[in-house]
TORKOL-4160 file (C-alpha; in steps of 0.2 Angstrom, whole numbers, padded with zeros to 4 digits, m for minus):
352
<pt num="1" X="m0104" Y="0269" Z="0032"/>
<pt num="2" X="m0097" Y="0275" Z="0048"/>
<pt num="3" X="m0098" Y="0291" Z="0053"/>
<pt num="4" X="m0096" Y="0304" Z="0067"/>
<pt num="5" X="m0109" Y="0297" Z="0080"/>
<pt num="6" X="m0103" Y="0279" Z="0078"/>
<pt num="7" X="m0084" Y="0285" Z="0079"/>
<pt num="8" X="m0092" Y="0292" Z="0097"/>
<pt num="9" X="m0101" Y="0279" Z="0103"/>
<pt num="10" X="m0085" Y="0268" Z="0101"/>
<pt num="11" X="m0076" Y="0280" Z="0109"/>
<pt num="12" X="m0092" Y="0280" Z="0124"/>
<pt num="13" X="m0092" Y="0261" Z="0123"/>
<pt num="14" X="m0071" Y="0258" Z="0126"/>
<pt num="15" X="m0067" Y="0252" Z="0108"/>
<pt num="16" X="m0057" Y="0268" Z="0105"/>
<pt num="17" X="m0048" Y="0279" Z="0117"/>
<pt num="18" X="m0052" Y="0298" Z="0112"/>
<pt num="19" X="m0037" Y="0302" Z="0105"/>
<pt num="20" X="m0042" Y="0287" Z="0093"/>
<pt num="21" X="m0057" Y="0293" Z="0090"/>
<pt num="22" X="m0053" Y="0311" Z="0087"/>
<pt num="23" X="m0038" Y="0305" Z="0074"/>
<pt num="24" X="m0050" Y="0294" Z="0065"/>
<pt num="25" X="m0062" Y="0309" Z="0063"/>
<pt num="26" X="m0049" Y="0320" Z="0057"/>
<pt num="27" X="m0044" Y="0306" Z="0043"/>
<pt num="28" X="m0061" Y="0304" Z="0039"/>
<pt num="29" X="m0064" Y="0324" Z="0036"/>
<pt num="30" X="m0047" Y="0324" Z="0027"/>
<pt num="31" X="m0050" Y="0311" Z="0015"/>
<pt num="32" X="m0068" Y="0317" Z="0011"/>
<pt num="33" X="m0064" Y="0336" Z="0014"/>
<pt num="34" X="m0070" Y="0344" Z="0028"/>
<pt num="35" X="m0081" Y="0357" Z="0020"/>
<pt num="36" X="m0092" Y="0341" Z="0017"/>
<pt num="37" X="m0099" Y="0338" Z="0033"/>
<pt num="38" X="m0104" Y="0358" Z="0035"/>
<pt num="39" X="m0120" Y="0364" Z="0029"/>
<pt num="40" X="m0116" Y="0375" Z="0013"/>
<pt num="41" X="m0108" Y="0390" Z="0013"/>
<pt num="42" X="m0103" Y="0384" Z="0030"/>
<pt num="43" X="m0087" Y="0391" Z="0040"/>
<pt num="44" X="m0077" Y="0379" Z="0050"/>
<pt num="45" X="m0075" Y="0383" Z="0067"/>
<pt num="46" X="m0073" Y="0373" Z="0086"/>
<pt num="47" X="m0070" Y="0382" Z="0102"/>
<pt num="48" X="m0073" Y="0365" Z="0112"/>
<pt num="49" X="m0077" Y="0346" Z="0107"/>
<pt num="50" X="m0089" Y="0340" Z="0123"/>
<pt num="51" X="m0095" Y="0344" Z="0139"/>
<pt num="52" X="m0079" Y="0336" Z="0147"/>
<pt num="53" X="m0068" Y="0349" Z="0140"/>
<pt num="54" X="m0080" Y="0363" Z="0145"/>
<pt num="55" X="m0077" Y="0352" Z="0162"/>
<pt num="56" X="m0060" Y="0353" Z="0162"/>
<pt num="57" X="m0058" Y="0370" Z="0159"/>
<pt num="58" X="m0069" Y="0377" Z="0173"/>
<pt num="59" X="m0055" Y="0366" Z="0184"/>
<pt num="60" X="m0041" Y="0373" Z="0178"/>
<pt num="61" X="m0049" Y="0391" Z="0179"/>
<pt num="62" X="m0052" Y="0387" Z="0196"/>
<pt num="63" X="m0033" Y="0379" Z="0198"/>
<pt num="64" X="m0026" Y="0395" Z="0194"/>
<pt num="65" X="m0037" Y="0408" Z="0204"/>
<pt num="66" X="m0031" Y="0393" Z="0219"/>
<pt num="67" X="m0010" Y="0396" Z="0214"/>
<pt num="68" X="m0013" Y="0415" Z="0211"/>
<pt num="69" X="m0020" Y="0416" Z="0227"/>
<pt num="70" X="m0005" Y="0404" Z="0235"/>
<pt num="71" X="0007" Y="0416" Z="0228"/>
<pt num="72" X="m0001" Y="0432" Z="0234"/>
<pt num="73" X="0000" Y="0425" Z="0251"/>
<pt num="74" X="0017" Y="0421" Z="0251"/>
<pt num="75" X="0021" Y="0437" Z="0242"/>
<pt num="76" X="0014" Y="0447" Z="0257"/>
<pt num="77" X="0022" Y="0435" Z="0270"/>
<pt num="78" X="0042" Y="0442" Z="0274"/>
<pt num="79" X="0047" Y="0441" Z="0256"/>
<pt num="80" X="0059" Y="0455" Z="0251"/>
<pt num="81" X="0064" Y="0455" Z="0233"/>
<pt num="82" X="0047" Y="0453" Z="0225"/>
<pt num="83" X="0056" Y="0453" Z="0208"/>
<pt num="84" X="0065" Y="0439" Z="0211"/>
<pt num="85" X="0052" Y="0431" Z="0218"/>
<pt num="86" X="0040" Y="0435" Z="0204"/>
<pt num="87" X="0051" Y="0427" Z="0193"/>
<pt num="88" X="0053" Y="0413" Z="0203"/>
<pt num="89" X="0034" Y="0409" Z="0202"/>
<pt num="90" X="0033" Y="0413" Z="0183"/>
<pt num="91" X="0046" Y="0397" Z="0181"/>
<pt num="92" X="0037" Y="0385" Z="0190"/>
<pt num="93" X="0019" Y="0389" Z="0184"/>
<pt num="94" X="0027" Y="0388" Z="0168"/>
<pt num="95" X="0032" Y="0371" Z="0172"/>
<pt num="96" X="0015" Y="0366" Z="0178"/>
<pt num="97" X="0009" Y="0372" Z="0162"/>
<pt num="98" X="0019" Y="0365" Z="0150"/>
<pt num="99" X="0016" Y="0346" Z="0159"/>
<pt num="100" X="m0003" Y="0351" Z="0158"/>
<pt num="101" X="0000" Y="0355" Z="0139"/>
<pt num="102" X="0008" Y="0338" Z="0135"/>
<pt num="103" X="m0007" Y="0329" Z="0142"/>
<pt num="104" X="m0021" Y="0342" Z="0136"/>
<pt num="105" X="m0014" Y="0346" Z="0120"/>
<pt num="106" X="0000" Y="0334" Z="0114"/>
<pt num="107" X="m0010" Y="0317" Z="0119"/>
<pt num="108" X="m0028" Y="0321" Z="0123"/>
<pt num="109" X="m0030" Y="0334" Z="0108"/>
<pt num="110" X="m0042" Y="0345" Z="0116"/>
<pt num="111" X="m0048" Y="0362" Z="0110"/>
<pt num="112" X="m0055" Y="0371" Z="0124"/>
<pt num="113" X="m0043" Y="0365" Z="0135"/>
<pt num="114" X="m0028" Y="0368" Z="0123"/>
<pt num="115" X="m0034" Y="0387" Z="0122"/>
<pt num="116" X="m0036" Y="0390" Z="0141"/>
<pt num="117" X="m0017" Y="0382" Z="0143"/>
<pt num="118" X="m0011" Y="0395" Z="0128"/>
<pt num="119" X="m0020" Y="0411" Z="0137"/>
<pt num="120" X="m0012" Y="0406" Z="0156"/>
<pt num="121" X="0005" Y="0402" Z="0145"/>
<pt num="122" X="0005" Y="0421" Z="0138"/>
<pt num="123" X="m0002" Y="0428" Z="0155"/>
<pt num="124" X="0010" Y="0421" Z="0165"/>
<pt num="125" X="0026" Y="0424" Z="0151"/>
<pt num="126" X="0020" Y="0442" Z="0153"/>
<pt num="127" X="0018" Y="0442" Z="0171"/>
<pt num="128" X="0036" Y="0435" Z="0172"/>
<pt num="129" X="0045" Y="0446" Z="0160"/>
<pt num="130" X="0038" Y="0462" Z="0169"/>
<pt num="131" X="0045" Y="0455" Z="0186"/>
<pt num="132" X="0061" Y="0453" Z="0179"/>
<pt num="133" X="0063" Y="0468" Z="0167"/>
<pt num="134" X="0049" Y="0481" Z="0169"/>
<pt num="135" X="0054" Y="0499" Z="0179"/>
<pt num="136" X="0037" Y="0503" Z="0188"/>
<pt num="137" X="0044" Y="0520" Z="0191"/>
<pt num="138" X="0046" Y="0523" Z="0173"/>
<pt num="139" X="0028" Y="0519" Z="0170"/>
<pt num="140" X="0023" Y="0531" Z="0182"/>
<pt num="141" X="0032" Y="0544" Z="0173"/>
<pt num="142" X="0022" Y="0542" Z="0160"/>
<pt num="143" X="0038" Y="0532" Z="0149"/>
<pt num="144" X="0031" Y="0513" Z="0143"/>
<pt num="145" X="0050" Y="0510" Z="0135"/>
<pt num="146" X="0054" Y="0500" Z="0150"/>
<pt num="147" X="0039" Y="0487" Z="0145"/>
<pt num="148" X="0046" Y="0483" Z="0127"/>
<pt num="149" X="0058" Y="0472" Z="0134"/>
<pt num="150" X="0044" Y="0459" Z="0144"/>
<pt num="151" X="0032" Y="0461" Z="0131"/>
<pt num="152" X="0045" Y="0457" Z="0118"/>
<pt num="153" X="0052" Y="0443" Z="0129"/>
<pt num="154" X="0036" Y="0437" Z="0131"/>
<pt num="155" X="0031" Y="0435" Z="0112"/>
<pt num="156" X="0046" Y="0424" Z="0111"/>
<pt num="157" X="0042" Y="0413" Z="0126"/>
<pt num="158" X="0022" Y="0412" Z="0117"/>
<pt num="159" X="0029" Y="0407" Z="0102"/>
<pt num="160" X="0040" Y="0393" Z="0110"/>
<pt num="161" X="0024" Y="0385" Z="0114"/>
<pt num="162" X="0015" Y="0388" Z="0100"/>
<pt num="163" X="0031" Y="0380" Z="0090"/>
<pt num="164" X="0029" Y="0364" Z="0103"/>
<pt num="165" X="0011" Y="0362" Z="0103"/>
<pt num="166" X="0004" Y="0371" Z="0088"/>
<pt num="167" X="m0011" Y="0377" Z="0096"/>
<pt num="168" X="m0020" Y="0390" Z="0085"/>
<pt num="169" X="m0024" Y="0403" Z="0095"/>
<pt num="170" X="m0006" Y="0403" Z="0102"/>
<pt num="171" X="0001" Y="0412" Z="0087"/>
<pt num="172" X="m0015" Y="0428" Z="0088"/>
<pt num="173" X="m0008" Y="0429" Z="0104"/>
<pt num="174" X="0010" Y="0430" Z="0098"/>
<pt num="175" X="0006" Y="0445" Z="0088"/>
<pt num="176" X="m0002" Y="0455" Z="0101"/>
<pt num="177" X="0014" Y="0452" Z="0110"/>
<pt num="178" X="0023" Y="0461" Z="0096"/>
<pt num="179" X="0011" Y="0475" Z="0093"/>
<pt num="180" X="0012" Y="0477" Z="0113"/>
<pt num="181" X="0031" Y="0478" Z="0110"/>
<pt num="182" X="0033" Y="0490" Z="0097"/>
<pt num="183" X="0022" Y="0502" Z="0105"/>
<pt num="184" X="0029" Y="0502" Z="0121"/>
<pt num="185" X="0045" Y="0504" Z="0113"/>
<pt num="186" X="0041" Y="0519" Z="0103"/>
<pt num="187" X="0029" Y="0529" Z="0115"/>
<pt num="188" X="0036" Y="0544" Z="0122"/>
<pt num="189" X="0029" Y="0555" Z="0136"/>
<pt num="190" X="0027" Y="0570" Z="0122"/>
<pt num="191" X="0018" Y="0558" Z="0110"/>
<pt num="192" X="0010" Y="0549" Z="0119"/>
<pt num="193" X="m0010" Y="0549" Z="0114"/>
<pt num="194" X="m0024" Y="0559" Z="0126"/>
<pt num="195" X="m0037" Y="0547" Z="0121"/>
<pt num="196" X="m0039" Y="0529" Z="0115"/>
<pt num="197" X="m0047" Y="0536" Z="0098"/>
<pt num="198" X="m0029" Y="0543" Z="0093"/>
<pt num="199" X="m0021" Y="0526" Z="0095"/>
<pt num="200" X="m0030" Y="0525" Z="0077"/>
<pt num="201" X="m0028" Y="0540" Z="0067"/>
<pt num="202" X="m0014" Y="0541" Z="0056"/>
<pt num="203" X="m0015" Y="0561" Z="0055"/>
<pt num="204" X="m0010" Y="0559" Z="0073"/>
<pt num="205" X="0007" Y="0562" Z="0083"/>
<pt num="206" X="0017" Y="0545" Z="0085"/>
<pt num="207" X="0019" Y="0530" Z="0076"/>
<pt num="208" X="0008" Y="0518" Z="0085"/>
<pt num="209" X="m0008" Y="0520" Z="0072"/>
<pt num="210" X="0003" Y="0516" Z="0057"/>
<pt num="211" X="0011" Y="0500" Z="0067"/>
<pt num="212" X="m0007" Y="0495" Z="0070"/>
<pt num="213" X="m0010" Y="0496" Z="0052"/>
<pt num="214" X="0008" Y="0490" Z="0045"/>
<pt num="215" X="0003" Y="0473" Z="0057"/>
<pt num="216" X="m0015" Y="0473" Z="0051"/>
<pt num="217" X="m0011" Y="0472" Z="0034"/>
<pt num="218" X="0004" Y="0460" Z="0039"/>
<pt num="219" X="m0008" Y="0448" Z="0051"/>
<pt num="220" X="m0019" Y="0446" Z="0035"/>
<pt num="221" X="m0006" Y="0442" Z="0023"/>
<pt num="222" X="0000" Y="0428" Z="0036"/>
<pt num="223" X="m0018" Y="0422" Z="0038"/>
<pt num="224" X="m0020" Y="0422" Z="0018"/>
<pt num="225" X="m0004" Y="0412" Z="0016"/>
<pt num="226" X="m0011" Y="0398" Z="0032"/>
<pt num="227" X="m0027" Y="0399" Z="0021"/>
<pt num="228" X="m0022" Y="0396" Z="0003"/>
<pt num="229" X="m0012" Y="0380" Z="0009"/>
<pt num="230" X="m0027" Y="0373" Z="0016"/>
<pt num="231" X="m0043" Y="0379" Z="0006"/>
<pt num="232" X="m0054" Y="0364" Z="0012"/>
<pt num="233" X="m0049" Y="0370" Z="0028"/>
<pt num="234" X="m0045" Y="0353" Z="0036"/>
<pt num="235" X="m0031" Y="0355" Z="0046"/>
<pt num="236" X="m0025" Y="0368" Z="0058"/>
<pt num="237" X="m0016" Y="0378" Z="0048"/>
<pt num="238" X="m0036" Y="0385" Z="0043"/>
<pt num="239" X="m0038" Y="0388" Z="0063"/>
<pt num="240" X="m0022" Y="0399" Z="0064"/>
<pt num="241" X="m0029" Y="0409" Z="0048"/>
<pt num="242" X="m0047" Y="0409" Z="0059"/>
<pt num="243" X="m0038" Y="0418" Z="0072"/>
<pt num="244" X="m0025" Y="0427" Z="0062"/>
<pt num="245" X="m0040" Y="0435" Z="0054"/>
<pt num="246" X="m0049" Y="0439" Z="0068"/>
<pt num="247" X="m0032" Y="0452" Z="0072"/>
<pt num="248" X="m0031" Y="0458" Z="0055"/>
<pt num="249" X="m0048" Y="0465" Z="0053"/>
<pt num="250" X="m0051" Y="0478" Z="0068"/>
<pt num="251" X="m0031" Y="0484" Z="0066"/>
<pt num="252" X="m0035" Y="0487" Z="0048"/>
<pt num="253" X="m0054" Y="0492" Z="0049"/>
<pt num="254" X="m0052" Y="0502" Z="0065"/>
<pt num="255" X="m0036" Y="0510" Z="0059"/>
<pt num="256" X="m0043" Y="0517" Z="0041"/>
<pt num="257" X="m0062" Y="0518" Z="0048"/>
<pt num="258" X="m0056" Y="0531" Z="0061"/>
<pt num="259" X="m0045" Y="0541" Z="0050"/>
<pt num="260" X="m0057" Y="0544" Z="0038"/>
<pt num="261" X="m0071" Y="0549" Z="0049"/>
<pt num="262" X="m0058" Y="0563" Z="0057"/>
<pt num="263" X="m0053" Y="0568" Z="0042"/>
<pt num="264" X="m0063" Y="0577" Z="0029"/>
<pt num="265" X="m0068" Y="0560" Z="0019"/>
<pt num="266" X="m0088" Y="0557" Z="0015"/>
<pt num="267" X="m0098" Y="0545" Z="0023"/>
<pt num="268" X="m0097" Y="0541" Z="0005"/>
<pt num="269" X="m0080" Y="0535" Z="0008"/>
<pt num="270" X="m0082" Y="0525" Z="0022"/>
<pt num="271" X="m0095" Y="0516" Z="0016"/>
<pt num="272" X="m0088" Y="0510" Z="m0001"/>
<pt num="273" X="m0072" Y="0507" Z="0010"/>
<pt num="274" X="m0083" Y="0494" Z="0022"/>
<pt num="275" X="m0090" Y="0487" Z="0004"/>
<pt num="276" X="m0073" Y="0484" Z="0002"/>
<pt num="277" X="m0070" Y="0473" Z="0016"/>
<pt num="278" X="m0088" Y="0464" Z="0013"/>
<pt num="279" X="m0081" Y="0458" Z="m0003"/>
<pt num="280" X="m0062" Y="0453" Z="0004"/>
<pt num="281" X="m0072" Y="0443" Z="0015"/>
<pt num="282" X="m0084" Y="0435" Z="0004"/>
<pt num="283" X="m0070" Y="0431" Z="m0007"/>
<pt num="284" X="m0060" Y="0422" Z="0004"/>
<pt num="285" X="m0073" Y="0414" Z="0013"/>
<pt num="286" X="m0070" Y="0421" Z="0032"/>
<pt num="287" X="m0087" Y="0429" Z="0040"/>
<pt num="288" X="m0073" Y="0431" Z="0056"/>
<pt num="289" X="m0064" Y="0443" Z="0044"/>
<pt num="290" X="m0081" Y="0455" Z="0041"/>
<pt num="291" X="m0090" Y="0450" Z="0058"/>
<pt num="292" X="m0072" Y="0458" Z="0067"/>
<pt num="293" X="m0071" Y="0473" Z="0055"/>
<pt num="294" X="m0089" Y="0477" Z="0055"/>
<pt num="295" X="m0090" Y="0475" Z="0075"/>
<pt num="296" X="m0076" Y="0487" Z="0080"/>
<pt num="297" X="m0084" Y="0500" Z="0065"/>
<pt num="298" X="m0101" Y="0497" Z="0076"/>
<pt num="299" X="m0092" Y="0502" Z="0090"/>
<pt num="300" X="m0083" Y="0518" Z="0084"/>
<pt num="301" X="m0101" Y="0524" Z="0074"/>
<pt num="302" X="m0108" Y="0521" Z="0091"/>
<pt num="303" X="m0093" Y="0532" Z="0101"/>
<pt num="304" X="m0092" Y="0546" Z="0089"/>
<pt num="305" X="m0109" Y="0550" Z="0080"/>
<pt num="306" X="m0126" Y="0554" Z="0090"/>
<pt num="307" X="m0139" Y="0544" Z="0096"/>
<pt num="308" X="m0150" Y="0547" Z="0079"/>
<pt num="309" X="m0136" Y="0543" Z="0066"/>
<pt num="310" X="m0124" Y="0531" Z="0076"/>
<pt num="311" X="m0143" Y="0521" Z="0078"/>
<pt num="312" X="m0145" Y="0520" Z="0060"/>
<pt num="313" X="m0128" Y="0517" Z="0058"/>
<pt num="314" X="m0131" Y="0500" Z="0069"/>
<pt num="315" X="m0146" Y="0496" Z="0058"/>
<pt num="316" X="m0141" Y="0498" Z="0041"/>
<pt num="317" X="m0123" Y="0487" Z="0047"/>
<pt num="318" X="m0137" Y="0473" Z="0055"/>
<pt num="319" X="m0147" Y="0472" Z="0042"/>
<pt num="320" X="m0135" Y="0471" Z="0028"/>
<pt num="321" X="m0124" Y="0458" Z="0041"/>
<pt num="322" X="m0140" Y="0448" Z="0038"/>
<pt num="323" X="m0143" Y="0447" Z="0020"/>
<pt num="324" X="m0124" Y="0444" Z="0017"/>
<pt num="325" X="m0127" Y="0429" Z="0029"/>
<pt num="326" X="m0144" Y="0422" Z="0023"/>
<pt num="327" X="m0136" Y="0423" Z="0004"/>
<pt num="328" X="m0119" Y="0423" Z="0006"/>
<pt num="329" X="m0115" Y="0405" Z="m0005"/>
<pt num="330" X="m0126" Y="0415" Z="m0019"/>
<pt num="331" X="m0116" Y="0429" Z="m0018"/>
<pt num="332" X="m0098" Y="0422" Z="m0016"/>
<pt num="333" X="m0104" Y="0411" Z="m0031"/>
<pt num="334" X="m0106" Y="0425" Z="m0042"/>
<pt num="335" X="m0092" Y="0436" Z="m0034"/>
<pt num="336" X="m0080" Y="0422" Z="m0039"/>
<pt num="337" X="m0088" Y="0420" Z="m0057"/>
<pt num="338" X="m0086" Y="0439" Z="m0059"/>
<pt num="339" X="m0068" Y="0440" Z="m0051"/>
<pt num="340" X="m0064" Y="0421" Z="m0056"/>
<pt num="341" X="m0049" Y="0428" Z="m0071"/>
<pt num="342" X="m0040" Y="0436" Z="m0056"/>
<pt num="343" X="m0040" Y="0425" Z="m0044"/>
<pt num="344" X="m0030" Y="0407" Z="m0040"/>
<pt num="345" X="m0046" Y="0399" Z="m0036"/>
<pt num="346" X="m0035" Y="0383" Z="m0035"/>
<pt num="347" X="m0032" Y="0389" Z="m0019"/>
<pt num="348" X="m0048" Y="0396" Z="m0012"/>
<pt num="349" X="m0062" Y="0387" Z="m0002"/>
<pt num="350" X="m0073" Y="0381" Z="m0017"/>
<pt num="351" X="m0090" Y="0389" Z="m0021"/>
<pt num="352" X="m0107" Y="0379" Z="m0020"/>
């Protein structure tokens, strides 16, 4: 029987090229399902595949500091209309980029490369966008409105590449580009929030906390529709719900967390409210879900309670983050023996 390591070594020894190797893996994992070759009650996950990618990726971090640099020299040299050469410079690293993607992503398949190219692509769309639409002077003024139209431009541009190369992060970043959008487009000088805590509360003036919930909620349902055609989790529709859930969870958590701390809710209320969450994640099978909702409510216990309680607060969050880990097959088990009537567990990962 052949398995991972001797697909490698053919790959190490010249018998298969990577691309090869990496295809024949992902028939092998398809055929046999890919939850088999985890540990139980394992999650599927893969920022990189070896060493060379982490290689790879250092140089092109390096490659970019280098053309950022070029550009900021010949910006400052005699060049009069920086928006026009902005946008200029935007074109051609986007061309440089795409050909990197066709040999990093579309023939070599590598991850950690693949997301580096997808993060420069969105920066660079962005930085683009602003140097041909943005009004610094409105900025200034306190009005955003003139950064809807490059942020909104820019989701388009991100989800042309995603579209070409399907690389799962790509889409995440697509929706940031939305909410960044939106937001821009509805803050006004008289709503616009004192402190970063009132992006999140609904009692609060402006619409912004109930566009972070309407795309949290939104996110998930997207993430749950990539998931349920996939429960093995075997292709990359799984990654893009990985991703998609690791949105959804701090814009839903954060969002309702915040308003009911502000408001005249319980503890009480919270709690059962992050009980809910646990068990949406158990459920479904995605620690990112709970680990990104119970960090950001880590985060906010730690920015608006005292030393003592928000330090009690980070204890009773790790130690129950703990046992939910250490038992978490168990639990899912029963959760899904208790829920089963309810649920199309056709179409959810499979239990033990």
């Amino acid at each position: 029987m052949i398995d991972k390591d001797d697909v490698r070594a053919a790959v190490a020894a010249g018998i298969l090229d990577e691309t090869q190797g990496a295809r024949l893996i992902a028939l092998s994992d398809s055929r046999r399902g890919a939850r088999d070759q985890l540990a139980p009650g394992d999650e599927p996950f893969e920022l990189f595949k070896g060493f060379n990618e982490v290689f790879i990726v250092v140089g092109l971090i390096i490659l970019a500091m280098g053309w950022t640099a070029v550009i900021g020299a010949m910006a400052g040299s005699a060049v009069r209309d920086l928006a026009s050469f902005g946008t200029n410079m935007a074109a051609v690293s986007a061309a440089v980029l795409w050909l990197l993607s066709e040999y990093f992503i579309r023939r070599r398949r590598m991850v950690a490369p693949a997301i580096t190219l997808t993060l420069f692509w969105a920066a660079n769309a962005v930085t683009g966008s602003m140097a041909a639409f943005s009004e610094p002077f409105m900025i200034g003024q306190g009005d955003w409105t003139s950064m809807a139209t490059p942020f909104a431009l820019s989701t388009g541009i991100v989800l042309l590449q995603w579209w070409r190369f399907r690389v799962p992060i790509g889409l995440s970043v697509a929706v940031l580009g939305l909410f960044a959008a939106l937001a821009t487009a509805t803050l006004r000088p008289e709503t616009q929030p004192d402190t970063l805590r009132e992006f999140f509360l609904l009692s609060g003036e402006g619409p912004i906390p109930w566009i972070t919930l309407g795309l949290g909620l939104g996110v998930f349902v997207l993430a749950m529709a990539f998931d349920m055609s996939d429960p093995h989790r075997v292709t990359r529709r799984a990654a893009n719900g990985f991703w998609l859930h690791i949105l959804a969870a701090p814009a839903i958590v954060n969002t309702v967390a915040l308003t009911l701390l502000s408001g005249n809710a319980s503890y009480v209320l919270l709690v059962l409210f992050l009980a809910l969450v646990a068990i949406v994640a158990i459920v479904i099978d995605r620690r990112s879900f709970l680990i990104a909702g119970v960090g950001y409510a880590v985060a906010m216990a730690t920015a608006i309670s005292g030393a003592e309680g928000a330090a009690w607060t980070i204890f009773a969050l790790g130690a129950a983050l703990v046992l939910t880990g250490a038992f978490w097959e168990v639990i899912r088990a029963r959760l899904l023996r208790l829920l089963g009537p309810a649920l199309p567990l056709d179409r959810l990962p499979p239990s033990g």
